[in-house]
TORSELO-771616 format. One record per residue (C-alpha): residue in three letters; x negated, y negated, z negated. Coordinates in steps of 0.1 Angstrom, whole numbers, plus 5000, padded with zeros to 4 digits. Last residue first. Example, Ala and Ser with C-alpha at 12.3 -4.5 7.8 and 13.67 -1.06 7.14 Angstrom:
BEGIN
MISE;r;u;v;w
MISE;ser;4863;5011;4929
MISE;ala;4877;5045;4922
//
This chain:
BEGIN
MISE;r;u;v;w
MISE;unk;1899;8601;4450
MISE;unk;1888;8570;4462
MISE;unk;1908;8555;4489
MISE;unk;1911;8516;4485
MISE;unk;1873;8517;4471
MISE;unk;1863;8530;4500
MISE;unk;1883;8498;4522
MISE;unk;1872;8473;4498
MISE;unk;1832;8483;4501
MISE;unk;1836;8485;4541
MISE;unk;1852;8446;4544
MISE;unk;1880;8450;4568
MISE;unk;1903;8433;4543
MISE;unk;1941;8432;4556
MISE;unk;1936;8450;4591
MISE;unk;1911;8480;4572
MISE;unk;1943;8485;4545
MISE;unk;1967;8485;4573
MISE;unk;1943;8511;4593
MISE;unk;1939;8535;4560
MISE;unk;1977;8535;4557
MISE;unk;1982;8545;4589
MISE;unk;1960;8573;4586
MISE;unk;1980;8584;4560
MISE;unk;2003;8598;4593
MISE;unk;2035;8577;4592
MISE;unk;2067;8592;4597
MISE;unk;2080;8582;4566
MISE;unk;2099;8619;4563
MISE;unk;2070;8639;4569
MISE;unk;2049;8618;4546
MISE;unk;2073;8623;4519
MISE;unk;2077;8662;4524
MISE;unk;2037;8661;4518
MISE;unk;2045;8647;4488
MISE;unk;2068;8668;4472
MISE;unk;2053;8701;4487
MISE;unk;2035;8711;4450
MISE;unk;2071;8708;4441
MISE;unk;2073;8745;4457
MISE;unk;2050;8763;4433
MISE;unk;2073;8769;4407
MISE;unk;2101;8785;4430
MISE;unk;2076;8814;4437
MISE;unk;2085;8833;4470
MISE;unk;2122;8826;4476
MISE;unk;2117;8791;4464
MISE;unk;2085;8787;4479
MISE;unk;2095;8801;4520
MISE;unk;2126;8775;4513
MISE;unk;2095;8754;4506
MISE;unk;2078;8764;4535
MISE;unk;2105;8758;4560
MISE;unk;2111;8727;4545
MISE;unk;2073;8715;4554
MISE;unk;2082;8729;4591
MISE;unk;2113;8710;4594
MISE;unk;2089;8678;4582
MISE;unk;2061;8685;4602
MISE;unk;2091;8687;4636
MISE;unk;2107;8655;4625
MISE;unk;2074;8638;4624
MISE;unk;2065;8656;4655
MISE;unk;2094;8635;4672
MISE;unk;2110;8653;4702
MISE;unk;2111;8650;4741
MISE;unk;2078;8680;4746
MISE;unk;2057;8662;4717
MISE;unk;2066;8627;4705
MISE;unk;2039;8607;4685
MISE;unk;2042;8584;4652
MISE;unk;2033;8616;4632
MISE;unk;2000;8611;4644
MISE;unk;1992;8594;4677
MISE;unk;1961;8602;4687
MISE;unk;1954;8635;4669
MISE;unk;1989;8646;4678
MISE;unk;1987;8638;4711
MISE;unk;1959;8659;4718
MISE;unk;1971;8689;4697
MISE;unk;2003;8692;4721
MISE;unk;1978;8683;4753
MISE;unk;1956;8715;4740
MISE;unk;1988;8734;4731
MISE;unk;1996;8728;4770
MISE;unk;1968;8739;4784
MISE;unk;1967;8773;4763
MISE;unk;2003;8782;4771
MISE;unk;2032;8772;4748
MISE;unk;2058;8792;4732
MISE;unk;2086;8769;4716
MISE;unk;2083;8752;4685
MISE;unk;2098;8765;4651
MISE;unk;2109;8801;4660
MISE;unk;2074;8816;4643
MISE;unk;2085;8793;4615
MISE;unk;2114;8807;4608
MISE;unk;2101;8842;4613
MISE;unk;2075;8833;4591
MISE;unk;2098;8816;4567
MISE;unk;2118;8849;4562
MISE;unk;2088;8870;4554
MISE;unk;2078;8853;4527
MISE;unk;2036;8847;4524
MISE;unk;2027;8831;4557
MISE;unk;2051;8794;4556
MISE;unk;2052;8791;4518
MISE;unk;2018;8801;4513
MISE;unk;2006;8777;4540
MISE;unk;2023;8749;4526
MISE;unk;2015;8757;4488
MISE;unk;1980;8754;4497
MISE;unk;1981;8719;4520
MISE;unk;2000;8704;4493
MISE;unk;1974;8704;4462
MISE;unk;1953;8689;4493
MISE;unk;1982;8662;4495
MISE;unk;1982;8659;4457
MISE;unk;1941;8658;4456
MISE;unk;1938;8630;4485
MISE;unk;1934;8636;4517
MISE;unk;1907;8652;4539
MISE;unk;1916;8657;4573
MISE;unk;1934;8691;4581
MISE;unk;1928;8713;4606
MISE;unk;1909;8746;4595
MISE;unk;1932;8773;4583
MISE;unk;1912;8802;4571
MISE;unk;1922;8836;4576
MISE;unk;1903;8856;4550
MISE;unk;1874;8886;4551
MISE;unk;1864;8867;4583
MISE;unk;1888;8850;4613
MISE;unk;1890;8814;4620
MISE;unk;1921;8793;4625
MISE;unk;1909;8763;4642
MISE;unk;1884;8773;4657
MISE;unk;1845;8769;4642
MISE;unk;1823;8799;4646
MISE;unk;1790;8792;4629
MISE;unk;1803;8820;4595
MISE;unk;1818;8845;4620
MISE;unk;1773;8849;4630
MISE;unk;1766;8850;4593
MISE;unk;1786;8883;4593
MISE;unk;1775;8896;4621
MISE;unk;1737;8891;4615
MISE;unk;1747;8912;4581
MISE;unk;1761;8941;4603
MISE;unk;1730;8945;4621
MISE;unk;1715;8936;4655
MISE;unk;1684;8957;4666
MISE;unk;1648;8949;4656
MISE;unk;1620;8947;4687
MISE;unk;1619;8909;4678
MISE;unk;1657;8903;4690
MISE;unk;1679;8934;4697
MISE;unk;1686;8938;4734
MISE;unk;1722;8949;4737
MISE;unk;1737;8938;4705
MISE;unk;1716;8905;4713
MISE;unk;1735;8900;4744
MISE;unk;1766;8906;4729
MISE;unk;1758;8878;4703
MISE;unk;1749;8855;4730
MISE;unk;1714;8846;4733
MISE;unk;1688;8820;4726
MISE;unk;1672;8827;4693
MISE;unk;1670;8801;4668
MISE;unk;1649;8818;4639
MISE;unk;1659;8806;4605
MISE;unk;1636;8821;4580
MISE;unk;1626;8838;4554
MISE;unk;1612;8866;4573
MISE;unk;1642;8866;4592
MISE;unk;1679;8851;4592
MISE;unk;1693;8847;4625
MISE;unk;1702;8810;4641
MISE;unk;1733;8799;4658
MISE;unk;1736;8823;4679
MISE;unk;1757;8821;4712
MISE;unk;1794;8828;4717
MISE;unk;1803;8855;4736
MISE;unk;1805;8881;4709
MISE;unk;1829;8857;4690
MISE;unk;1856;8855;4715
MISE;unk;1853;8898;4718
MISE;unk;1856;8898;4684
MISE;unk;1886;8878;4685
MISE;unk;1903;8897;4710
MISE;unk;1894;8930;4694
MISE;unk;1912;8922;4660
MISE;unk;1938;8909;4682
MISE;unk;1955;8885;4704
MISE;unk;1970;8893;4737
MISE;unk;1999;8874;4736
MISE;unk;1987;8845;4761
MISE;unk;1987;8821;4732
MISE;unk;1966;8827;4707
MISE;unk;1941;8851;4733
MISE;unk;1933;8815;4748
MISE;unk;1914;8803;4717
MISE;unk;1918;8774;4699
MISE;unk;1894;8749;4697
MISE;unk;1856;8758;4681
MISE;unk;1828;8782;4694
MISE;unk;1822;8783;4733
MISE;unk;1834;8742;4735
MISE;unk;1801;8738;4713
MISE;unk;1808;8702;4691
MISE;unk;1820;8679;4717
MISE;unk;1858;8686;4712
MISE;unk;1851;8692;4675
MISE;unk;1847;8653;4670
MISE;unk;1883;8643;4685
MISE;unk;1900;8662;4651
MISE;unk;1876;8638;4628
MISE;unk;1891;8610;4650
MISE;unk;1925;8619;4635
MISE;unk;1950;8586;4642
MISE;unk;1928;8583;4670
MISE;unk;1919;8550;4691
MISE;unk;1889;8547;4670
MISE;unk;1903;8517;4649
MISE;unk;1866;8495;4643
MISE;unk;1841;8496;4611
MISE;unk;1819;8525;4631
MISE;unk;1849;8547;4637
MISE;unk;1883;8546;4621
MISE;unk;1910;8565;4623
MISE;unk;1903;8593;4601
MISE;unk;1933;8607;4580
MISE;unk;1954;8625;4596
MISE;unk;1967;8647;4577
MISE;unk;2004;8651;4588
MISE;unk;1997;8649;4623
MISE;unk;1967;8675;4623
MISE;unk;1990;8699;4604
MISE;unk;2019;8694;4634
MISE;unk;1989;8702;4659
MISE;unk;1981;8734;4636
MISE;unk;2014;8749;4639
MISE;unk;2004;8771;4668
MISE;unk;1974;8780;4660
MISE;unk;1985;8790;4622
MISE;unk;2013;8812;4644
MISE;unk;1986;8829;4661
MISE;unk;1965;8834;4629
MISE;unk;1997;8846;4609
MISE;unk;2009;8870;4637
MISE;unk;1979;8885;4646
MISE;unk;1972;8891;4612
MISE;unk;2003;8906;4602
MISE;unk;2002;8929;4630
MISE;unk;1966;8938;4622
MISE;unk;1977;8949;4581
MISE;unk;1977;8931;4551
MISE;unk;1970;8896;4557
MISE;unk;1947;8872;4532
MISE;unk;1948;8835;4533
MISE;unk;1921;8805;4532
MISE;unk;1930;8768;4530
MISE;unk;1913;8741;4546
MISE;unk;1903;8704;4537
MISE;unk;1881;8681;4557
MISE;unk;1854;8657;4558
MISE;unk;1834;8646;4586
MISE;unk;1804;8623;4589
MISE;unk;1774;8644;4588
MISE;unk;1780;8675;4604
MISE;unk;1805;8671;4629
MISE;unk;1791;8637;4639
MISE;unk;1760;8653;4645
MISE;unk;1778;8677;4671
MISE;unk;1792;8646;4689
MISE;unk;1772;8654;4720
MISE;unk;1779;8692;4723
MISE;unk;1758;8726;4735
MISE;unk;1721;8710;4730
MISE;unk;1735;8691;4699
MISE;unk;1742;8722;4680
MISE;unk;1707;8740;4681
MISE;unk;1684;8714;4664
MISE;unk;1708;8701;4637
MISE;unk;1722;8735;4633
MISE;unk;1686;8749;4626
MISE;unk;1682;8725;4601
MISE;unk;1712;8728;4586
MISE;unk;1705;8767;4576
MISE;unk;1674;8750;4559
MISE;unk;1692;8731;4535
MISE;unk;1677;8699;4520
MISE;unk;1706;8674;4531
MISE;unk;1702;8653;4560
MISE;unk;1706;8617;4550
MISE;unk;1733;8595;4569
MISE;unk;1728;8561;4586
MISE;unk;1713;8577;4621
MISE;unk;1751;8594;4621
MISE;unk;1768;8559;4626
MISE;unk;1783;8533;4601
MISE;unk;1816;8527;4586
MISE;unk;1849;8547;4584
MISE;unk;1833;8581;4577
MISE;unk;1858;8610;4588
MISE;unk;1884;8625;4570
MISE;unk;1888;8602;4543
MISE;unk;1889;8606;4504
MISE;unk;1865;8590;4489
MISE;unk;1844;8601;4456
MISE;unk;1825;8574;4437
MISE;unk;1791;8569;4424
MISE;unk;1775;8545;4402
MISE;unk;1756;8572;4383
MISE;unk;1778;8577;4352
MISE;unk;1808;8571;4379
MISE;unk;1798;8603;4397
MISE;unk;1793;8626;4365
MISE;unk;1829;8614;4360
MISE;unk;1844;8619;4393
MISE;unk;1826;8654;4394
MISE;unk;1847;8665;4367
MISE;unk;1881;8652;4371
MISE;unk;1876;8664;4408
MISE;unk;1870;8700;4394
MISE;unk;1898;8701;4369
MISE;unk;1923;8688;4401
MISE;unk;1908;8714;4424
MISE;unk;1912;8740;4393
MISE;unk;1950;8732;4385
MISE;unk;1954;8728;4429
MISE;unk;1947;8768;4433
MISE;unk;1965;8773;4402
MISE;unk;1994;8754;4419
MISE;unk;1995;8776;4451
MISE;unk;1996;8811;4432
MISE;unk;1981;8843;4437
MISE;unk;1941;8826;4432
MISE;unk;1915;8829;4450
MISE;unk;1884;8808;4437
MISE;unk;1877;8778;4447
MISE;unk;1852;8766;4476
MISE;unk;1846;8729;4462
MISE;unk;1826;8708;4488
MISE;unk;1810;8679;4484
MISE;unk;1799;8651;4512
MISE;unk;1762;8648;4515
MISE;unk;1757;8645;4550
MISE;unk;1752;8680;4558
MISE;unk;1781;8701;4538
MISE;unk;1769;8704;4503
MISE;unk;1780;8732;4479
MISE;unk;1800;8732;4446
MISE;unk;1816;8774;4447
MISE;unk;1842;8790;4424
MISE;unk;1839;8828;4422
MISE;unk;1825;8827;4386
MISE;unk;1805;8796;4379
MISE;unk;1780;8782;4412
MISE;unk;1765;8752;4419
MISE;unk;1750;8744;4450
MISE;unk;1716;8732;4472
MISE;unk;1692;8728;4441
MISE;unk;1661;8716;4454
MISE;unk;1633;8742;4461
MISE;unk;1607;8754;4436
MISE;unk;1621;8789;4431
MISE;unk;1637;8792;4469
MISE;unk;1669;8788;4484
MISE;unk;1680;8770;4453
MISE;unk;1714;8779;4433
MISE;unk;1721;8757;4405
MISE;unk;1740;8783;4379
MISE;unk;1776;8761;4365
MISE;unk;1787;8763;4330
MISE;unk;1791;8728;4330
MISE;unk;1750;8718;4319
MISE;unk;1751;8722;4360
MISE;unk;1773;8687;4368
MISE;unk;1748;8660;4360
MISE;unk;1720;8682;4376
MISE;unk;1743;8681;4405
MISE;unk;1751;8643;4407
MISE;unk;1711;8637;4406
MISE;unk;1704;8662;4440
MISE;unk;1732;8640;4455
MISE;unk;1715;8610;4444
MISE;unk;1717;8583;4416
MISE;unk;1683;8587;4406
MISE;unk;1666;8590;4436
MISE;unk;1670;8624;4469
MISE;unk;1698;8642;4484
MISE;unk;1708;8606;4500
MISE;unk;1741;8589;4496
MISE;unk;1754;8574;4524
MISE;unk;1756;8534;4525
MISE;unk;1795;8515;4519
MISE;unk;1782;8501;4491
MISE;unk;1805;8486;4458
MISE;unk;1802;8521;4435
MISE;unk;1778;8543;4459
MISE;unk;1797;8564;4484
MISE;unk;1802;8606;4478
MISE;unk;1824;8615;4508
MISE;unk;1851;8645;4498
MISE;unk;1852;8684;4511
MISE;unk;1882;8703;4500
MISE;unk;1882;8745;4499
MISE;unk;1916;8759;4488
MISE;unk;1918;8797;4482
MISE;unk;1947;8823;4482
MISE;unk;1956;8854;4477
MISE;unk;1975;8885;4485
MISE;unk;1972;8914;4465
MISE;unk;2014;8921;4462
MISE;unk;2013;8921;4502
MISE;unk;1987;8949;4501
MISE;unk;1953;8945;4518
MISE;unk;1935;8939;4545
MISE;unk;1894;8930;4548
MISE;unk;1883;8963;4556
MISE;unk;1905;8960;4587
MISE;unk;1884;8928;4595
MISE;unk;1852;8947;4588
MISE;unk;1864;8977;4613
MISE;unk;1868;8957;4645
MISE;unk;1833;8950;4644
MISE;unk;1821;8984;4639
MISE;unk;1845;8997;4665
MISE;unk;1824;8972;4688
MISE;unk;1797;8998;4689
MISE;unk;1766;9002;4675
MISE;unk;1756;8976;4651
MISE;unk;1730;8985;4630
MISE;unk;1734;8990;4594
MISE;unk;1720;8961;4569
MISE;unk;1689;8946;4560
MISE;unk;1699;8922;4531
MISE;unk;1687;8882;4540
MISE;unk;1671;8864;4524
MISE;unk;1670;8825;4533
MISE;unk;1704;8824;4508
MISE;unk;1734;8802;4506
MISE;unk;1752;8829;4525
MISE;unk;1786;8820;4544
//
């Protein structure tokens, strides 16, 4: 997405062709395939289970300044305005809503320098944090308090979010405030192939939301949901996250998810310096412009940027369904997905993993898997069993692939095999001391 209030005028969109053609513009050649990690973490004051504001000495805005003197460029949406991220090269430090960090890192070939620069970036930030009290935690949704706790941060594309989301979903605060996630991105080189990965990401993604789960709690008490942060999106904007039905009829494509995205409503649209909140579909404003000015390939690009399902289409595939973990399970998540997408032989493996399911019953597949974890049984059999055939697909996938990057998997095979989502960790350490500042400080990154 763009950091920026400016926007670049762009050509007009004419036809859906034009649409089509930015995600062929986006493939390339096996040997050019890529990937990126992005992981999000909760910043909590040392001994405090309060949010972090932007604003005061040990803030957000203060754990930036502490960071820039590292190379980094602060970026600010205008001259005098706060610093909103940090940028060096084509790695990325922004803030989702509530404060928690985000590292965008670059794209590398190989899962483990993907995890090398997560791990250098969380060695940094975790000591600028502790030199202002601060610590980094590693849940995927906040254990303790309600969205009224939590600062806003300065960003005016989150203003018009926190107007426009709530009218379309009641928990869509909760999405942006108290969530915290970790995604990968991947590359495809041809339709085919990307029809293939993203349907087969869908598929798989219940089995990733059982082994991350790691959000069970909800104001200081067990949710009900091994993966509470999963539960949020349901209330978010039912036209804009979930699956889609096209991932399961067959009849996914570059033109099926375009046509998904044209019906979903705007967000906002850059202008003047500004985030207007028109109300209209994206096909509608193809049709009847907005302000006399027609829609443009630029409005189409921050338009995929609000669209939230859980394998989303833009110059990269990302994979959206993990909880946030901790660094070796996040170093895990990469080599996962490269070892299930990038060698042939483990995609067809995977692609023969679980049978096909129609769109009602992948949403009851991902339902119990959010619920119940890896403790659940889907369709007679036991989804730990499942994750873990899956994880071993992938490192066969590795070992094939890139033999150095399969021990990345080592832990994530060990959850598997437990059969207990880290969730259940975070529940045994709430029954034993349910005080807020001992559980945070149980899971700090």
């Amino acid at each position: 997405m763009s950091l920026d209030l400016q926007r670049t005028a762009s050509e007009p969109i004419t036809s859906v062709d034009m649409l089509l053609a930015g995600f062929r513009s986006a493939e390339k050649p096996r040997a050019q395939h890529r990937l990126g990690l992005e992981h999000e973490k909760f910043i909590y004051p040392l001994r405090s289970a309060r949010s972090v504001p932007y604003e005061g000495p040990s803030g957000i805005g203060a754990l930036l300044e502490k960071l820039a003197p590292g190379g980094y460029e602060p970026f600010r949406e205008t001259p005098s305005s706060p610093a909103i991220a940090l940028q060096k090269g084509m790695l990325t430090i922004s803030l989702e809503p509530g404060g928690q960090f985000e590292l965008s890192g670059s794209p590398f070939t190989t899962a483990r320098e993907a995890h090398a620069e997560n791990l250098a970036h969380l060695s940094e930030v975790k000591a600028a944090a502790a030199s202002l009290d601060l610590q980094l935690v590693a849940l995927g949704y906040r254990p303790f308090g309600t969205t009224e706790d939590v600062s806003w941060m300065p960003k005016s594309r989150y203003v018009a979010m926190r107007q426009v989301l709530p009218e379309r979903g009641a928990l869509a605060h909760h999405m942006m405030l108290m969530t915290s996630t970790g995604q990968v991105s991947l590359d495809w080189e041809d339709e085919a192939d990307c029809v293939r990965k993203t349907v087969l990401i869908a598929r798989l993604t219940p089995l990733l939301v059982a082994l991350y789960a790691n959000s069970p709690l909800r104001d200081g008490k067990p949710s009900g949901y091994m993966s509470f942060r999963s539960r949020v999106w349901d209330e978010v904007d039912p036209t804009r996250c979930g699956y889609l039905r096209a991932f399961f009829d067959g009849s996914f494509s570059y033109k099926a998810y375009a046509d998904w995205a044209l019906d979903a409503p705007i967000l906002f649209l850059r202008r003047r310096g500004e985030y207007l909140r028109p109300k209209m579909t994206f096909r509608q404003f193809i049709r009847e412009g907005f302000e006399g000015a027609p829609a443009d390939l630029s409005d189409w690009t921050d338009h995929l940027s609000t669209l939230f399902p859980e394998a989303r289409l833009k110059k990269v595939v990302e994979v959206r369904g993990a909880d946030c973990c901790s660094a070796a399970m996040t170093g895990a998540l990469g080599a996962l997905w490269r070892g299930l997408l990038y060698d042939r032989t483990a995609l067809d493996e995977a692609s023969r993993l679980l049978p096909p399911l129609t769109y009602e019953q992948q949403i009851a597949f991902h339902d119990t898997a959010r619920r119940e974890g890896l403790a659940g049984r889907w369709n007679g059999q036991e989804l730990h069993r499942l994750a873990g055939e899956m994880v071993a697909i992938a490192r066969r996938g590795l070992e094939r692939l890139d033999p150095q990057d399969a021990p990345l998997l080592e832990p994530l095979a060990e959850v598997a095999a437990s059969g207990r989502s880290p969730a259940q960790a975070v529940l045994e350490a709430w029954e034993k001391n349910p005080a807020p500042e001992a559980l945070l400080s149980r899971f700090t990154l």
